[in-house]
N, C-alpha and C positions, 0 to 999 in steps of 0.2 A: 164161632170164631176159629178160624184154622191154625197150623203151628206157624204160621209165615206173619200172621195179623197179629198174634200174642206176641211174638219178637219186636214187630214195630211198635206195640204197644208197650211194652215192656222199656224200649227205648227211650219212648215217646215222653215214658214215666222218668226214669232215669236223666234225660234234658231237661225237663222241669224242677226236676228236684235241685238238680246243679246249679242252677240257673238261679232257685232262691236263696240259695245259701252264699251265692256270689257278693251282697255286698258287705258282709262280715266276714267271709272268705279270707285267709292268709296263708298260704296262696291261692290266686286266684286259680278256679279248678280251668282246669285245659278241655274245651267242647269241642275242641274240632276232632277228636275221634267217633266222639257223638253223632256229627255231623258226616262224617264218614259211614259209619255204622247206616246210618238213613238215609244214605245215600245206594247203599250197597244194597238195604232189605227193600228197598224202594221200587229197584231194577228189576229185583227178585218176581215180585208181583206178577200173573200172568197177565197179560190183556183182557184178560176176563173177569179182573177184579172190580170190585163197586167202584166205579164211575169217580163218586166223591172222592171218597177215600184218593187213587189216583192221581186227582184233581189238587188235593189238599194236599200231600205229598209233592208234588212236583211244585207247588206255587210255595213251598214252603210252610206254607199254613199249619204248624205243628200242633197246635193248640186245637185249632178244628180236626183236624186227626183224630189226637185224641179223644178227644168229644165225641167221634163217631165212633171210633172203636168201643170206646164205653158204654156205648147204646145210648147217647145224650144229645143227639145232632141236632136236635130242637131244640137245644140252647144255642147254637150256631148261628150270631150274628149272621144277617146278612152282609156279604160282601160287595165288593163293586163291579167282579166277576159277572159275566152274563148266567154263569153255573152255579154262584154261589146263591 
């Protein structure tokens, strides 16, 4: 994994974690920098990045991201995507 996938993973970690603390949360933690952040390393990407990954990123799919960056893609429900 390059330095460009361990920041999105990293991220990827980061939304998750925010996300389950949300409903005990006081206050509620603010994602949309998060969502910025992943938005930003996402562009970064060359066009010559894995396919998935690309694919999962841009469809928002943050959960399969993850999963793939962790080396766990085979637990990656099937989607409704012709690529998933």
């Amino acid at each position: 994994m390059n330095e460009l996938e361990n920041s999105i993973l990293q991220a990827l970690v980061e939304l998750e974690n925010a996300v389950r603390t949300m409903p005990a949360a006081v206050p509620k933690p603010n994602l949309l920098p998060l969502f910025v952040r992943l938005d930003d390393l996402t562009r970064s990407l060359p066009a010559n990045a894995d396919p998935n990954l690309l694919h999962y990123l841009h469809k928002k799919s943050y959960e399969k991201a993850r999963l793939l960056l962790e080396g766990r893609d085979a637990e990656n429900p099937r989607g409704n995507c012709l690529r998933d």
